[in-house]
N, C-alpha and C positions, 0 to 999 in steps of 0.2 A: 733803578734796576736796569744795567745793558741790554741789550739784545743778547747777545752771547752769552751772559750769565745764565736770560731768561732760555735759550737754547739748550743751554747744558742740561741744566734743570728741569725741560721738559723731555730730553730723552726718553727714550726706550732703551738704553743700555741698559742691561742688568748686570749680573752676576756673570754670566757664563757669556756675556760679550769681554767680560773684561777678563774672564780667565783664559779667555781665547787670545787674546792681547799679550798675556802675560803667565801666568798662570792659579792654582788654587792656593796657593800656601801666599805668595804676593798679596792676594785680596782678601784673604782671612786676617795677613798682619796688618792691612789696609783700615779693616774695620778695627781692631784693634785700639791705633793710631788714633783714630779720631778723638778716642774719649781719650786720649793722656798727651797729644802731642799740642803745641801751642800753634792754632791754624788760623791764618787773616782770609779774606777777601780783599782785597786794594782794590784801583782802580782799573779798568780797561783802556789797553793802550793798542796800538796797530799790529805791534806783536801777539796779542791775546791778551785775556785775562789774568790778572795774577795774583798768585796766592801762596803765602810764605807758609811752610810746614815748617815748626821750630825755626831752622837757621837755614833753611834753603828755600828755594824762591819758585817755582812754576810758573809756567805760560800754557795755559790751557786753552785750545785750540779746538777747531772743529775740523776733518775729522780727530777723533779724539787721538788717535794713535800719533798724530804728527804735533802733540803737545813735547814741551821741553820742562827739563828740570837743568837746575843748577850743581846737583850733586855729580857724580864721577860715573856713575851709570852709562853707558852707552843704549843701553838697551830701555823698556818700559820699566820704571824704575817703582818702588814701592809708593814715593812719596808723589806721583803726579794721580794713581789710582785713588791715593789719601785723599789729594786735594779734591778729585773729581766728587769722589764719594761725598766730602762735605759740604760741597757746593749745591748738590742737587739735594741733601737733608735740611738746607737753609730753606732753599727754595719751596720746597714743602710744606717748610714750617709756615712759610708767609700768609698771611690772610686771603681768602678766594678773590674779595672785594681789591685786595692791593694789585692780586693778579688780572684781574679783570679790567680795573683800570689802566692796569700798565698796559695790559696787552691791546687797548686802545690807542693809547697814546703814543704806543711806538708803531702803529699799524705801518704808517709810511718808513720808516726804519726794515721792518717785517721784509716787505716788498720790495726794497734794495737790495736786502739780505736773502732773497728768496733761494740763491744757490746754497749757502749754508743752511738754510733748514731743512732745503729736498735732502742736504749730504748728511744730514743729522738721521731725515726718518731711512733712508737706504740702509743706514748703517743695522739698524734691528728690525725694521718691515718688511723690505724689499730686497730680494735675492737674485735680482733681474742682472744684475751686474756679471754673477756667477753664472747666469745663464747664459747671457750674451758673448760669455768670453772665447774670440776666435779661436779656431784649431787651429789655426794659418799658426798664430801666437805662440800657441804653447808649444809646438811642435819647434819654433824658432829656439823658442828660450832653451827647451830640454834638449834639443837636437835630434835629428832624424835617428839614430839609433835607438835612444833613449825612449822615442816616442813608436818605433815599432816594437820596444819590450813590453809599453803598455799596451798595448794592442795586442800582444800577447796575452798580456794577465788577463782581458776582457775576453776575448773567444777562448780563452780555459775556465770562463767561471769562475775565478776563485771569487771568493764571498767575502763581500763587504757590508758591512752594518751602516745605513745612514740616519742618521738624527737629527729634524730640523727644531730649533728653538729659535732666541733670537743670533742664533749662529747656525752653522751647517757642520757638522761631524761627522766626519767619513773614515773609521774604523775599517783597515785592511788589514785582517783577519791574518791570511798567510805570510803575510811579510811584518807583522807586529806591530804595525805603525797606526798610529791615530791623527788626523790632520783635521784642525780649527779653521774650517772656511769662515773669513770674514769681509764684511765689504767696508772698505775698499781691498781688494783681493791682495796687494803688499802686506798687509798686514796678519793675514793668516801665519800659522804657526803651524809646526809638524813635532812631534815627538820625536824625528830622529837626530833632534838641534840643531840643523842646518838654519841658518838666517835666508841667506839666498831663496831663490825658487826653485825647490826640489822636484824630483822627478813625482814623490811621493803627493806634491801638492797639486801636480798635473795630471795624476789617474783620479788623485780625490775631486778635483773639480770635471773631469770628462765624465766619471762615475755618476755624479748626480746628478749632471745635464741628461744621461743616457735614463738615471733615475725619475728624473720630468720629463721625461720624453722631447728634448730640446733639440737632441741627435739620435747617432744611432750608430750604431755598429760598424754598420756600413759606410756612414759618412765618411769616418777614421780608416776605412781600408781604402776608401775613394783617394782621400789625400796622398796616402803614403802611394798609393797606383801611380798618379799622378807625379807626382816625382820621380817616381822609379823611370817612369818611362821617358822622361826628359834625357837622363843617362843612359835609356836604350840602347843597343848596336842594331836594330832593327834588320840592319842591312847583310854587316855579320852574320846573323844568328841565321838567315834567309840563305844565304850560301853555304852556311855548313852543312845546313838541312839538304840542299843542292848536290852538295858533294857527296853527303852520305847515301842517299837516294842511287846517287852514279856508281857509287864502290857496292850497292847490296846487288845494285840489277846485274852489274854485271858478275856478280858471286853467282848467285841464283840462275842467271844465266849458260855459266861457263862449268857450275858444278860442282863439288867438294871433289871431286877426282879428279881434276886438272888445275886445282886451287894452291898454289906454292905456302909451304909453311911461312913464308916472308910476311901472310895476312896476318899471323899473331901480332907480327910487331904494326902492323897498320890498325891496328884495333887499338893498342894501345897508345899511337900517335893521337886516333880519334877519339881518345875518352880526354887527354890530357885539351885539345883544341875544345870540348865538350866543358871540358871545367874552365877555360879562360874565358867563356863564353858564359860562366852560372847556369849553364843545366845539368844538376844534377842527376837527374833520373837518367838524360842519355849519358854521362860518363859510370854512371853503375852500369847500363846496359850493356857497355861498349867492352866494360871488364868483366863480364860475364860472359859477354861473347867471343872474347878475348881468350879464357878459361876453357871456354865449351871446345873450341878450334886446340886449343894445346894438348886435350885430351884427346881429339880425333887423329890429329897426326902423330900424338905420342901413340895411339891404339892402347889405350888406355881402357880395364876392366869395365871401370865407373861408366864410360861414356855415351849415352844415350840419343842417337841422332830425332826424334824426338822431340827431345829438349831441346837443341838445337835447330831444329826448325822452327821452334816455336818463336825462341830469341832473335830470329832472323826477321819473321813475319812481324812481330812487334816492334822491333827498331824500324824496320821498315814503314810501318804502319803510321810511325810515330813522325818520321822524318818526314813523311807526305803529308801528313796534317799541319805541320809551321809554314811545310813550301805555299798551301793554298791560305793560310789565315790574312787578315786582311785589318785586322783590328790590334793595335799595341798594347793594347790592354793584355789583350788573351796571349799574347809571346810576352809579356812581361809577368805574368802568373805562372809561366814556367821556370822563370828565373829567382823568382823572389826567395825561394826558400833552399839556397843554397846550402848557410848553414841551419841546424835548428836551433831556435831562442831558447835559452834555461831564464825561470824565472822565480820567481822565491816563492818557498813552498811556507804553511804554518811546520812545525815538529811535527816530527812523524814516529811512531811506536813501531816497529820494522820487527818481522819476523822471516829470519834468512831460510828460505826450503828448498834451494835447489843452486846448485852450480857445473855449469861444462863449459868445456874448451869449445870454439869453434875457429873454424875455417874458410870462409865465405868465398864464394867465385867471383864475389867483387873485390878482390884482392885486398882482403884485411883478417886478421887472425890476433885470438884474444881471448878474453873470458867472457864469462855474463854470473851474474849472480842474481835469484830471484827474489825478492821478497815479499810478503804479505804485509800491509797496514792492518793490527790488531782494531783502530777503531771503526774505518770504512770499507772493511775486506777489499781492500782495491789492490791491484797487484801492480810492484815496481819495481826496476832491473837494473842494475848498476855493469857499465861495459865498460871495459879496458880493454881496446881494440888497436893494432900497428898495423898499418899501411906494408905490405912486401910487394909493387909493384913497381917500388926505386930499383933502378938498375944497379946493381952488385950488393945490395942491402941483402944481410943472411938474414933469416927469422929467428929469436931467440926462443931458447925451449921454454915451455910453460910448464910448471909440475904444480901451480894450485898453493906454492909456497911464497909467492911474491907477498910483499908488504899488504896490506888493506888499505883503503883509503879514510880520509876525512879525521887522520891523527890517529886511530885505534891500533893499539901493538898485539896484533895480531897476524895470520897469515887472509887469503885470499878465503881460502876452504875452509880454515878458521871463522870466517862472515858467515857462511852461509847456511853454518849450525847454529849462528848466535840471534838473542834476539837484541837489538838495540833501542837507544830513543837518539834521532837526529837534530839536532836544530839548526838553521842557519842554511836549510840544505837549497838546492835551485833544483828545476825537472822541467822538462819540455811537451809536449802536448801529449807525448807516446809516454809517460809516465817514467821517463829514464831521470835517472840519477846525474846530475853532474858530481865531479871531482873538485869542485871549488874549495879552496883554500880557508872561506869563511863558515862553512861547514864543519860544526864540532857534532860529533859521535861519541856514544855511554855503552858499554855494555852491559845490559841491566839481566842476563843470565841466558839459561842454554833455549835453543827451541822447542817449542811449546804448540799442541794440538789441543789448546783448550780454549780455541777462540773464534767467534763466529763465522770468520773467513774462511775459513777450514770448513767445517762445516756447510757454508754456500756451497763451497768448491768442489764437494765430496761425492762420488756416486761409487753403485752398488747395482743401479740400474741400469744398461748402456742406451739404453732405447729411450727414459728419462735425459741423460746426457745428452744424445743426438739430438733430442726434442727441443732441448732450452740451449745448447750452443751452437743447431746451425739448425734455424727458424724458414730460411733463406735458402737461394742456391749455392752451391760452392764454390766457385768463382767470382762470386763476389769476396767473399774471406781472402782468396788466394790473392785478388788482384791489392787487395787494400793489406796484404801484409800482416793481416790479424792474427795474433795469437791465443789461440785457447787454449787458459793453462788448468789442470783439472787433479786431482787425487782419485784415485782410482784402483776400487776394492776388489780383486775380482773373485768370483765363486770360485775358480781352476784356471789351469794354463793347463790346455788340451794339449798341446806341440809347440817342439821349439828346434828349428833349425838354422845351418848357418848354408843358405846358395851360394855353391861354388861357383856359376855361371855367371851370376848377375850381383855378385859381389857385396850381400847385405846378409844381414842376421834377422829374421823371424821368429816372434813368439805369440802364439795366438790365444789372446785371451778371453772365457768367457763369465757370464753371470751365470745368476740360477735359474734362467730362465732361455740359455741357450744363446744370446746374442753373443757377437764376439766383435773384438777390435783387436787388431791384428799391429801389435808388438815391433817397428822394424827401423833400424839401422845400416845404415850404408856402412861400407867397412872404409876404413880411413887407419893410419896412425894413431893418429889422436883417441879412435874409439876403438880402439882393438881390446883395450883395459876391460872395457864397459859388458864388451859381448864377452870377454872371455867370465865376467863376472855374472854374467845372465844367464849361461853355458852350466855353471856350476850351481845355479840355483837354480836352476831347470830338473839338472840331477837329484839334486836334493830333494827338491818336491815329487820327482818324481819317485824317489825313494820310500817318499812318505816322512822324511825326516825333517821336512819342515811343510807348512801350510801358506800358503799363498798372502801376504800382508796389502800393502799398499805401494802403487807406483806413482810417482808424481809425472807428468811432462806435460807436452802440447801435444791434442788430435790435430786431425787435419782430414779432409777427403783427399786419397787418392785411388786410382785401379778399380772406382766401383766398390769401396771397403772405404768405412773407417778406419783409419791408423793414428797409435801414439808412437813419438818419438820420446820416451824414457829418460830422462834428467834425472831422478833419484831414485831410488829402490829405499822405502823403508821398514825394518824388520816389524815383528810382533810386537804391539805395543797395544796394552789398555787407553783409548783415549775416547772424547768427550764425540770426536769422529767417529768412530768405530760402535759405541754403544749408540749412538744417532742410527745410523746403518743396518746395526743389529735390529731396529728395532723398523723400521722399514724396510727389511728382508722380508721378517716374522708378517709385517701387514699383507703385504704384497702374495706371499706363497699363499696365503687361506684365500686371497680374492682370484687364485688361479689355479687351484687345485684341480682341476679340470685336464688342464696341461699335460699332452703325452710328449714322448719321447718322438712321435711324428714332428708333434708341433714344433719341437726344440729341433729341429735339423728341418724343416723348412726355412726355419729365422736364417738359413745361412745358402739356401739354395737363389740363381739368380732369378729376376725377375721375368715372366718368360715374355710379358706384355713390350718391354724394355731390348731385351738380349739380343733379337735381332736388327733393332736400331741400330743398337751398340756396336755388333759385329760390323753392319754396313758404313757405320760413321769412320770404325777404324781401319776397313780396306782402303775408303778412300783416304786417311794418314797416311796409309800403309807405302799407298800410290803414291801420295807428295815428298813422302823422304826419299823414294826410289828416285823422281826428277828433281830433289836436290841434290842427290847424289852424282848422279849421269848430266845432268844441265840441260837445258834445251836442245841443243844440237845433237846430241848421241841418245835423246830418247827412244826404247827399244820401240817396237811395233805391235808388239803383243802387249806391252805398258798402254801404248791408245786404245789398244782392243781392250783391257781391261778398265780402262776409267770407263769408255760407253757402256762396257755391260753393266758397271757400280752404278753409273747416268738413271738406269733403266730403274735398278730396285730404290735407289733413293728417291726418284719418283713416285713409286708404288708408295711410299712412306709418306709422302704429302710433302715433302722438303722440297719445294718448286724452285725458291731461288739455287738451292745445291744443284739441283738438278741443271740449270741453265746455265752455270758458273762450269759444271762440269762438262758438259756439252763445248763451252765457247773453246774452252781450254786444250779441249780434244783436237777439234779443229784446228786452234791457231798451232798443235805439233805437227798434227800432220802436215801444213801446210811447210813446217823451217826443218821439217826433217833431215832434208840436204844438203841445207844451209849452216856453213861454218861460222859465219860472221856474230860477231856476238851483242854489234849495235844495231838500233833499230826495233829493241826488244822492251822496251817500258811499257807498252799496252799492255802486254802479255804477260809482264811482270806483275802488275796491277790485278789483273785476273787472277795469277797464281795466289798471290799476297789474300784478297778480298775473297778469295774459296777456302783458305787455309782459315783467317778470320772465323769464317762462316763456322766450319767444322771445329775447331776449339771452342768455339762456345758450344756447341751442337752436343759436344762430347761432353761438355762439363756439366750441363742440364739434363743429358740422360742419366752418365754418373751418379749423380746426385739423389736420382728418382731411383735409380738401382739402390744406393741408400736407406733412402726414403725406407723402398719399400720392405727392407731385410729387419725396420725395426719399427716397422706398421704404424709407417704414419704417410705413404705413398697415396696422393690421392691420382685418380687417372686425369 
């Protein structure tokens, strides 16, 4: 009896080592084999063991995967699994006494050999292998790209099933793949028949290390930091900031009334130096700011100074915070996510409910299509978005009939009635759709309100809705870009008009209970359809010729109100929504029968604990868009007198730091009142910037509470 024989023979391979090797249909015709095929044992030679299956010859080796056949096979071939299998049924058979002896006799053998027996028990005991395997490693093999898309898949969750037997099984759910960890780790196998070392075999083994707790999440974003910041511009990125800094102080300085429309295209220099540089948040900012200035000096309806101050003290804010960092890390986390990662999703059952054209002030215009996942009510958007901040590029027109994506012969507007099933699809942390190529799309019939998404998403209560989608202050939603998408039943639409002044459409809607969220559109081209369409069902309802059905869109806090921005209108329709609804009206009126018509018109009156906050937060805006307007040097004198006297009641208000910000700021005008020069002003700039700060969040916390409290859930 060899050693190696006796090796083989005492394994722990089983079954599901060797279909990890090879696969299940190989080792079923393996067993097969044994009882019909003509199989020897021979001698042991330095090549391995060997053993003829009918007319072919094997070298069985330890590990077992790096055995050889004679046949034409490249790969683990049926007849070396034959040979293994009958090798170890011999050994079996032997008497305890014969084993016992032998394994005496070859003790000093054993102990030469002691590396092939540890490589023997590793192979189905010990996983330490898989656990030990560096990141440095895999990261090489897969490549830094490959290995920040897995790092992807992991802080998105997607869900994987792991299995340990004497193999490790790492089922990745969203991307269909199933992956045979074995050790020695060459020898694992993936389901999507790649031989090499897949990307698929290097989330499957970071998966189960993060599953033992061997790493962690964070190790894997340590690495990829760590590199990133080797290709740093560290130095770069420090002077843009510099420069930006020098171009706001002296805007803010010098004042939107002495400002040459020439800044539009300096904005636009500074968003493009912003992208060569990977920051993308300052090159959106920079074309919004870009955007805000084209409309002031066109005196453009839309244009909101404002908003514009707002975008000014942020970029600002933003640019001073890289000039003092101090750490590569933290200026390398603004660069990392220049583009965003798509990453493979499992099929998705897709319920298309809404679609509009937009226009964005970060100079990109396009569609969006919404849709609902039938089985996790989760919501996902599909963009086709073009870039029109190229110099001479027209925008072409959008009419909603362009092609759809992902193969489907359909239009755009066509999608977003339809329900589909997608497979092959990718999506990025924000739940958007890629257009990938490998993406095949079914249209499996029209859109459908009979499924639990709908129903999560549905209200009839508005005071329920504020409750469960904004838990929180509003400025947190706003800064993080969230969108709340909702259906939305309403009792009536009390008014509906279209401001001439201020260039938007209102329609205000309420429940049975008096609250209301107020309907509103900015007028644009593009939405001019939409109001004229809101125009005419206003009249109708208000005719009595129709009844009020469902709106689809996004809330949002603005003005001290909840507002929808309106994506779909849809008609009367019986659905699984609507008798839900019905029937949560019916609870709700018997548990508030009480309810006068006083009650119902307080829900809409303002807060009065709140109001004069509110008034005093927005004098003092009122005051900062006057001295971005005027600059520092031509601030009136009655402008000083009124910030002291704002100084005085915002104090009364407990707002001590406004108060001292307001105070500094007063001062440092009066002192450059007859001072033309416009350097030497960054202290001052810094005070105006850190007061404006103060007061937007100030404004966005009372708001809020104004909110709060119109749908009684205000606490003081």
């Amino acid at each position: 009896m060899s050693e190696l024989y006796r090796m083989l023979g005492q394994s722990g391979i089983d079954d599901d080592y060797l279909t990890g090797l090879t696969n299940k249909g190989i080792v079923k015709r393996a067993y097969k084999d044994i009882e019909t095929a003509d199989i020897k044992i021979c001698d042991e030679t330095e090549d391995g063991l060997t053993v003829t299956v009918d007319d072919v010859t094997c070298k069985l080796v330890m590990p077992l995967g790096e055995s050889t056949c004679s046949c034409p096979s490249r790969s683990m071939c049926r007849h070396i699994i034959t040979a293994f299998l009958y090798v170890k049924r011999e050994f079996e058979s032997e008497p305890e006494e014969v084993k016992q002896d032998e394994n005496m006799s070859c003790s000093e053998r054993t102990r030469e050999a002691g590396e092939l027996s540890t490589s023997a028990e590793k192979q189905t005991e010990d996983f330490s292998e898989l656990l030990d395997y560096p990141l440095s490693t895999i990261k090489k093999q897969v490549g830094m790209n490959s290995f920040r898309t897995i790092y992807e898949h992991l802080i998105m969750e997607n869900h994987a099933v792991i299995t340990e037997t004497s193999i490790v099984t790492v089922e990745l759910e969203n991307q269909g793949v199933k992956v045979k960890l074995l050790a020695p780790i060459e020898y694992s196998t993936c389901s999507c028949g790649r031989k090499e070392f897949c990307v698929h075999r290097a989330e499957a083994i970071l998966r189960y290390q993060i599953y033992k707790e061997k790493i962690s999440i964070e190790n894997i974003a340590e690495l990829i930091m760590s590199e990133g910041e080797e290709k740093l511009n560290k130095d770069g990125i420090i002077t843009l900031a510099e420069n930006i800094k020098q171009m706001l102080e002296e805007m803010i300085s010098a004042g939107l009334a002495r400002l040459s429309p020439e800044l539009v295209s300096g904005c636009e220099r500074f968003a493009i130096m912003c992208h060569n540089e990977r920051l993308a948040d300052f090159e959106k900012d920079f074309r919004t700011l870009s955007e805000q200035l084209r409309l002031y000096f066109g005196r453009h309806a839309s244009f909101r100074i404002e908003k514009l101050l707002s975008d000014v003290i942020k970029l600002y804010g933003e640019a001073n915070h890289i000039v003092h960092i101090t750490d590569d890390r933290e200026i390398y986390k603004l660069t990392e996510r220049m583009r965003t990662e798509y990453v493979p999703s499992k099929p998705l059952d897709l319920v298309g409910m809404g679609y509009r054209h937009f226009k964005s002030q970060t100079g990109y215009e396009g569609e969006v299509i919404y849709f609902l996942e039938e089985n996790t009510g989760k919501w996902y958007t599909y963009t086709n978005a073009r870039p029109l901040y190229y110099e001479g590029k027209r925008a072409v027109r959008i009419t909603g009939k362009e092609a759809a994506p992902w193969g489907l012969d359909c239009s755009m507007q066509e999608l977003a009635q339809s329900r589909i099933h997608l497979s092959g699809c990718r999506v990025n942390q924000d739940n958007r759709l890629s257009s990938t190529s490998e993406a095949k799309a079914e249209i499996v019939g029209a859109r459908a309100f009979t499924f639990d998404g709908v129903e999560k998403n549905s209200y009839n209560n508005f005071s329920q809705l504020f409750s469960e989608k904004f838990p929180t202050n509003a400025s947190v939603w706003e800064r993080n870009g969230y969108e709340q998408l909702v259906f939305i039943y309403p009792y009536k639409i009390s008014e509906a008009f279209f401001d001439s002044v201020r260039q938007r459409f209102l329609m205000m809607l309420e429940d049975a209970w008096g609250n209301r969220i107020q309907a509103h559109i900015d007028y644009s081209n593009e939405e001019s359809y939409n109001i004229k369409y809101l125009e005419r069902l206003y009249q109708q309802i208000e005719k009595k010729k129709k009844k009020p059905a469902c709106f689809f869109g996004k809330v949002y806090i603005s003005e001290g109100m909840l507002k929808l921005y309106p994506i779909e209108y849809y008609e009367e329709q019986t659905t699984k929504a609507d008798i839900f609804l019905s029937r949560k009206n019916v609870g709700k009126k018997k548990e508030q029968n009480g309810h006068t018509e006083e009650d119902k018109s307080a829900n809409n009156m303002d807060n009065p604990e709140v109001e004069g906050l509110k008034d005093c937060l927005e004098n003092c805006r009122n005051l900062m868009t006057q001295i971005l307007q005027s600059g520092f040097t031509t601030v009136q004198a009655q402008t000083i007198e009124d910030i002291r006297r704002v100084q005085t009641t915002v104090l009364q208000y407990g707002l001590h730091y406004g108060g001292e910000m307001l105070g500094r700021l007063a001062e440092e005008l009066e002192k450059r009142k007859h001072d033309m020069t416009i350097q030497g002003s960054e202290e001052l700039v810094a005070t105006f910037v850190r007061l404006n700060l103060y007061i937007i969040e100030a404004l966005s916390k009372v708001k809020y509470d104004e909110v709060a409290w119109k749908f009684g859930h205000y606490e003081k």
